[in-house]
N, C-alpha and C positions, 0 to 999 in steps of 0.2 A: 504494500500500500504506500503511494507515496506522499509523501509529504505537501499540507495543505498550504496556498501561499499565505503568506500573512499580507494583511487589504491593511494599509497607510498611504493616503492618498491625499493631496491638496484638498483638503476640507475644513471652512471654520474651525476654528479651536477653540471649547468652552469648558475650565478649565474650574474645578470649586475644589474647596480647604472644608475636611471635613473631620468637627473636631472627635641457585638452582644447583648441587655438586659439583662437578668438573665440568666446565665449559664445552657446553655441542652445538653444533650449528643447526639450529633452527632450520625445519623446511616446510614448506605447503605440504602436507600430510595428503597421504592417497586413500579415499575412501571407495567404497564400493558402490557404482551409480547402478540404480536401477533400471536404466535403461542401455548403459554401457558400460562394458568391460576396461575402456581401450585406459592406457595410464597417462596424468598429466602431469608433466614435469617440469618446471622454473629450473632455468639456469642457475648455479652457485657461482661462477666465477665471476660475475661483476658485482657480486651483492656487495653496496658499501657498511662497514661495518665497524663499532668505536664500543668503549669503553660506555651504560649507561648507568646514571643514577639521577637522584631529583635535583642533585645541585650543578650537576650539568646540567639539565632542564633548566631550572635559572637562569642558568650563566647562558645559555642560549639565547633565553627570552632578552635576557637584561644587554645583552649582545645587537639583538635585530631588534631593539628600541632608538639604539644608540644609531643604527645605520638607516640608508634611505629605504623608503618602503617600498616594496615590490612583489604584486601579488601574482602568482602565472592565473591564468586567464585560457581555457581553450578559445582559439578564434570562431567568428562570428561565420568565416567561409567553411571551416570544418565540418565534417558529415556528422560529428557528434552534437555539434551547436546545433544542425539542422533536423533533431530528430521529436518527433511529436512522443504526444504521448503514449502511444498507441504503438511506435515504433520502438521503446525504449520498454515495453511491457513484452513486448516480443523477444528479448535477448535475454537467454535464463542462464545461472549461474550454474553450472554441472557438479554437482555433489560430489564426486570423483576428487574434484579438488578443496574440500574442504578441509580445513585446517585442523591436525588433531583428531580427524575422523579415526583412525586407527588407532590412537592413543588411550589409554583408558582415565581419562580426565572428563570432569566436570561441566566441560566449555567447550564447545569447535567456535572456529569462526568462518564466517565468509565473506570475501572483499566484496563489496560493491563496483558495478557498469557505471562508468564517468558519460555526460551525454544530458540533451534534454535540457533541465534546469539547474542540472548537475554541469558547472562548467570551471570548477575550479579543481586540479589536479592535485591528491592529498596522496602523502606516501604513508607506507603502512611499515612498520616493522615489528619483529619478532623481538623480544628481553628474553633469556636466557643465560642463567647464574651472572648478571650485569657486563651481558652482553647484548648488542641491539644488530641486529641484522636484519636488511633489506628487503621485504617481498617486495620483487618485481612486477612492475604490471606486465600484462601477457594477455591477449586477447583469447588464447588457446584456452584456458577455463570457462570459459563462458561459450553457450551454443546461438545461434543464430539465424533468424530468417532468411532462408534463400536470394533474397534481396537486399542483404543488408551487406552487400563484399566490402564495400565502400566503407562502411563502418568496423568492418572486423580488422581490416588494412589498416586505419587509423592507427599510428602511435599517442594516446593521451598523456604520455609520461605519469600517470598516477591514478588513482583510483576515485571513488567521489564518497566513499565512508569502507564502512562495514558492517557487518551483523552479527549477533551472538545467541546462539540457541544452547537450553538446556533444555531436562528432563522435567519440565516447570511442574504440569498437571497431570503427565503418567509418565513411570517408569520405564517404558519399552515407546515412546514418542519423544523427540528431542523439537521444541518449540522455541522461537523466535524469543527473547524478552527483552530485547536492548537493541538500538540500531545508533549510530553517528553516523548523517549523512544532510549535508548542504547548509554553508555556512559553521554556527556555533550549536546548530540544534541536534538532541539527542532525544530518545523518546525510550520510553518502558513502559512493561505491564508485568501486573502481578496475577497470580493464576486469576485465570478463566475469563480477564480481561480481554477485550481487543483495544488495539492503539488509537488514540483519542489524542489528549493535550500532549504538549511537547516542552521540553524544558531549551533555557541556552545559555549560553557561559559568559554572556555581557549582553548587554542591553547601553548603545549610547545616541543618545538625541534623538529617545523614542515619541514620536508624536511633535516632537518643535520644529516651528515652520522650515528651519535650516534642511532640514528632512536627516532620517534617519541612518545610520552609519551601522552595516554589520560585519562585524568581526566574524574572521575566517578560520577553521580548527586546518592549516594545512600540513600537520604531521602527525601520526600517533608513532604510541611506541607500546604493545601489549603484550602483559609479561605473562611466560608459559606458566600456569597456576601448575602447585603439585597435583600429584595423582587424586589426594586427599580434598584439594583446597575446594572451600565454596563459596570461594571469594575470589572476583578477576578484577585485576590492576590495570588500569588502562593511565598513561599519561597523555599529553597534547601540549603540541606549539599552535597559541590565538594572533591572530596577526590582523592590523588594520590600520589605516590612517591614523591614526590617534592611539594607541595605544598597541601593545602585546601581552604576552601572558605564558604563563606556564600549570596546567592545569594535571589535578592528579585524580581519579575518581575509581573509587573504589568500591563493586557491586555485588550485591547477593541477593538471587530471586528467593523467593516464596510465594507465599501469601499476599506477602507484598513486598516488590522489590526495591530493596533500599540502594543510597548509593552516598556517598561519602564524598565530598568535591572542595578539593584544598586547590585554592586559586594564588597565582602569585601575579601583579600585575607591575609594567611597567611603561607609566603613561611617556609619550613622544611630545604631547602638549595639554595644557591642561585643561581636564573635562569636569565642567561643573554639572553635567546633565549623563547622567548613567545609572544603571540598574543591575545590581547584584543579584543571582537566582533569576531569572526572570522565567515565567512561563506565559505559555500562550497556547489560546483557547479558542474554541468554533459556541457562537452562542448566535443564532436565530431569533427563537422566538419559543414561548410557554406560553400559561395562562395570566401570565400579568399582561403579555402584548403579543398575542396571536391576530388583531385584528386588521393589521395590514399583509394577512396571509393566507391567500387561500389554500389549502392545505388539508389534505384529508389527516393529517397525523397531529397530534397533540400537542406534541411536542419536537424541536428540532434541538440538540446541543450535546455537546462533547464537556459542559462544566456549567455547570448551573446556578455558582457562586462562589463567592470570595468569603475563607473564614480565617480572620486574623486574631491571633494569640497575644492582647496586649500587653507589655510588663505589667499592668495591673492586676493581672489574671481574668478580665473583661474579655470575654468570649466575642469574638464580633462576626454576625451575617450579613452581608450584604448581595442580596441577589443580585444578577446578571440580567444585563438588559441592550438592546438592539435599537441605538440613538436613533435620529435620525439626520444627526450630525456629531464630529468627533468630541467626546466628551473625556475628560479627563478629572477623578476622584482625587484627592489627597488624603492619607490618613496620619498624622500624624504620630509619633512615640518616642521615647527618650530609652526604651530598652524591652524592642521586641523580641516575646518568647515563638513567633512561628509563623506563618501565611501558606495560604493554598489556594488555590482553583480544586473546588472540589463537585462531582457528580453525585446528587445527591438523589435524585432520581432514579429506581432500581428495579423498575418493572415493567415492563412488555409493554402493558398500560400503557405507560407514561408517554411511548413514546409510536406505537402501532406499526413500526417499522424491521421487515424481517430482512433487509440487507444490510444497515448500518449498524445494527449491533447498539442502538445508543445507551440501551439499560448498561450495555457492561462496559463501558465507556472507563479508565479510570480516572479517580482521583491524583492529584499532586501534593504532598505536604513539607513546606521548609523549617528546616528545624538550625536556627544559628548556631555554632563552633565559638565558643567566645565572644565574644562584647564588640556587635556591629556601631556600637555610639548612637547617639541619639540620631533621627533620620525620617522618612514617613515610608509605608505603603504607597505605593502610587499602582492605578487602577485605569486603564483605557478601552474604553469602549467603542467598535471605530461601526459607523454604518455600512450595512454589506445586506442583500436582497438573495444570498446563494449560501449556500453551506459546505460547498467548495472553497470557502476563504475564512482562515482564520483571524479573526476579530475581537479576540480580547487580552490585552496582555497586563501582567501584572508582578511587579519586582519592588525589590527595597531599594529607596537612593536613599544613601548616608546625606547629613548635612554638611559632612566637608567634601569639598570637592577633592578630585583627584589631581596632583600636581608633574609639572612635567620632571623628569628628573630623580622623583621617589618609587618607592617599591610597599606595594601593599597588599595584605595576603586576607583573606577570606574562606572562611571554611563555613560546610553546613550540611545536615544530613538531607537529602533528597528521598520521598518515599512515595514510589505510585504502587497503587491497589485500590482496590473497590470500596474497601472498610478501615480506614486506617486508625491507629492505637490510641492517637492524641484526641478520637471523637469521644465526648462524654453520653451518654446514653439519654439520660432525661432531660427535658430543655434543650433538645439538640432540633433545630429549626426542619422541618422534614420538607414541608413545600409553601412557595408564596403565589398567591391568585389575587385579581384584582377584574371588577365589574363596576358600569351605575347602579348606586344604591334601588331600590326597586322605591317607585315611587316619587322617586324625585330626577331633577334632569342638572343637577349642579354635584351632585354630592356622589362621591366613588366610596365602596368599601374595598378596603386590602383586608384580606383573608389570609393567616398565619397558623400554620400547624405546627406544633411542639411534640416530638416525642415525652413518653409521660410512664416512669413503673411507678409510681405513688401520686395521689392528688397531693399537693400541696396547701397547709392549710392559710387561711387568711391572704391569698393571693392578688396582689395589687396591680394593674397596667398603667403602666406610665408611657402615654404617645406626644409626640410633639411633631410641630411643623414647621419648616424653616421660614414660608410663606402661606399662606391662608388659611385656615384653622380646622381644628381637630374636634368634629362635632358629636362623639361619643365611642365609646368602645364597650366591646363585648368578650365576656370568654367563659366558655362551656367545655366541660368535656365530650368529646363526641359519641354514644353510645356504639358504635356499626366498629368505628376503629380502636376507641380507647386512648385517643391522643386528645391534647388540648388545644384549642381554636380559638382563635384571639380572630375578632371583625372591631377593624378600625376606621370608623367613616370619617372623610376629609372630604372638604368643603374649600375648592379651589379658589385662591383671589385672582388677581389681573397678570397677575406673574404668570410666566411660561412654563417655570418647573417649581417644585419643592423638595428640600430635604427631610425624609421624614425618618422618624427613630421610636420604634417601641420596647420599652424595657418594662420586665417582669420582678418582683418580690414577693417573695413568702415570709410574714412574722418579720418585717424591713430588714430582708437579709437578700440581696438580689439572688435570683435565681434564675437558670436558663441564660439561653443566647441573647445578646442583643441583636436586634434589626433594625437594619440603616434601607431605606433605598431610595434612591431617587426619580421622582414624580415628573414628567414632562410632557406638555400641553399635546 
């Protein structure tokens, strides 16, 4: 499945503050294809090949900071620049030449087809007792349509990512759960998942009129885990106009696959506009705004909200919503415990849809490594009419900018899966709807579901509106589900949008999520 574009496009910008033992040489491993015997072999004798560790990683980054920048580029005349997408789904990677297929290890891999949208040429290498050797690119691994000689002749000098399959969901099936490919983005799932949100390794002058800058991963280096290990090491050189980086991520499926990402950056000029962790997300349309949609399915989305972890211990929900101009959230914090794009959404129901898989869409959850300093959530919503474009993206920028000339490292645990460990169960926001109140032609209710094991007793709602008023609230528990239902009617003024927030107490001790969302004409 390849990856969705992300839609940032010249549109108003509306913008609100809201408060290994002996050294062996590595090779493509020969595995047994199911449809052929024949063997694929990479050349050894030109593999370049050095000494690795992470402080060479560094010292490289810190290296091609200091030099002119230069990104390779396949050309625009090349058969691969030239290829749709229909032509690039036709050229399959031959299992034969999997990586590791033979080995009785944890992890195989497989390089990724350069080509397409895929146009910048990334080298792969092998780590091995800290040594780093070369996979070559070689068109010979990979099979080809009849038509496609033009493109197998191609030299791209490199590849456009890779892929990692384990034993995720049965023992005798080895499954996809990690990909790097185009640009800084990386994507996972945890069992029983399909690939939804995507995460990426910088985010700079996301959404600012100057237009957006992406950082490019063009090297890995992944270390042959033991026989034992269920844990794979992946490093990466980020390269771009404005900065570079050295990136270490370290990953283990399950249930849900976590991933460990120690970042070292070193800025070329100073960027006051960037985004640490950043993910990005496909949001359509629900039942708060299905009605510029005609659509037989309920629901369209790949994340269906924003839950931030305040240093307060302030739970925050903020649904996901489909402007219809680019709009841009601020959340403040002086010491966040976590943020996500999370799929909250988890049944057939939800979504009526039996090719997109949306119910099993995952979740994303960032968990910071040490003390990011004070900074906000920042939240972008971009308009988009197709679900072929991804449109929501969401990262922490610190409040100090980044300077040209310094080195700054960042770490933080990554975890996509369905269900993830930081959700609390009761007071956990389950779905947001929104209608005119019946009866009248000014006045909307938002409709709030709370997950619920115990009534709470002496339960209070506190709603407010940033712009025209809050004309009562309601909350019952619902007999059919068992959960609690907060109906909040608002009473629009002359304003276009409003910010609106309802928080819950039991016995004046908050309880449950907070809900933020934003209201517009």
């Amino acid at each position: 499945m390849l990856k969705k574009l992300p839609l940032l496009s010249a549109i108003p910008l509306l913008i609100f503050f809201s408060s290994l033992g002996s050294a062996q040489k590595p090779q493509v491993q020969i595995g047994q294809d199911q449809q052929t015997t024949e063997t694929v072999n990479i050349e050894e004798k030109e593999r370049p090949t050095h000494r690795f560790s992470r402080a060479w990683l560094n010292d490289k980054a810190k290296e091609l900071a200091a030099s002119e920048y230069q990104l390779p580029v396949i050309p625009a005349d090349n058969p691969l620049s030239q290829m749709s997408y229909d032509d690039y789904k036709k050229i399959q990677f031959r299992r034969s030449a999997t990586i590791w297929s033979k080995e009785s290890r944890n992890f195989r891999v497989n390089p990724l087809h350069p080509g397409f949208l895929f146009k910048t040429p990334v080298k792969l290498n092998l780590v091995v007792a800290g040594v780093s050797r070369r996979i070559l690119y070689t068109t010979e691994i990979f099979s080809y349509d009849k038509e496609q000689e033009k493109v197998k002749q191609t030299d791209a000098q490199g590849y456009s990512g890779f892929s990692v399959t384990t034993p995720i969901n049965n023992a005798q099936k080895w499954d996809e759960f990690l990909v790097f490919q185009g640009g800084t983005y990386f994507r996972a799932v945890g069992q029983t998942n399909w690939y939804g949100l995507s995460a990426r390794g910088l985010a700079i002058n996301t959404g600012k009129p100057s237009g957006e800058e992406f950082p490019v991963f063009t090297e890995f280096w992944i270390e042959r885990p033991s026989e034992t290990s269920e844990k794979l090491v992946v490093h990466a050189i980020m390269q771009s106009k404005s900065v570079s980086g050295a990136f270490t991520f370290i990953a283990w499926p399950g249930k849900n696959t976590n991933i460990k990402v120690e970042s070292t950056l070193y800025p070329r000029i100073n960027i006051p506009s960037f985004g640490i962790a950043p993910l990005t997300s496909m949001f359509l349309f629900n039942s708060l705004n299905r009605n510029r949609f005609d659509d037989f399915r309920p629901s369209v989305h790949d994340s269906d909200g924003l839950l931030m972890l305040r240093g307060n211990g302030e739970r925050v929900w903020r649904p996901l919503a489909n402007p219809e101009r680019l709009e841009v959230s601020v959340f403040k914090d002086s010491a966040i415990k976590g943020f996500g794009l999370l799929q909250r959404a988890r049944k057939f129901a939800n979504f009526e849809d039996i090719e997109a898989h949306y119910h099993e869409r995952p979740s994303a959850w960032v968990t910071p490594i040490g003390d990011w300093g004070p900074g906000h959530v920042e939240l972008l919503e971009i308009p988009t009419k197709q679900e072929i474009h991804d449109n929501i993206v969401a990262f922490w920028q610190p409040d100090k900018p980044l300077k040209a000339g310094e080195e700054y490292k960042f770490a933080y645990e990554l975890s996509f899966g369905a269900s993830l460990a930081n959700e609390e169960s009761s007071g956990r926001i389950l779905s947001s709807s929104s209608g005119r109140t019946l009866g009248s032609a000014t006045e909307r209710d938002f409709v709030i579901d709370f997950a619920l094991d115990e009534i709470p007793s002496n339960l209070k709602v506190s709603a407010t509106s940033s712009t025209g008023r809050i004309t009562g609230t309601i909350h019952k528990v619902v007999p059919e589900t068992g959960n609690l239902r907060v109906v909040v009617k608002f009473q629009a003024a002359e304003e276009d949008y409003a910010e609106l927030r309802v928080a819950l107490s039991a016995n004046d001790t908050k309880w449950g999520e907070t809900w933020l969302y934003r209201w517009t004409r």
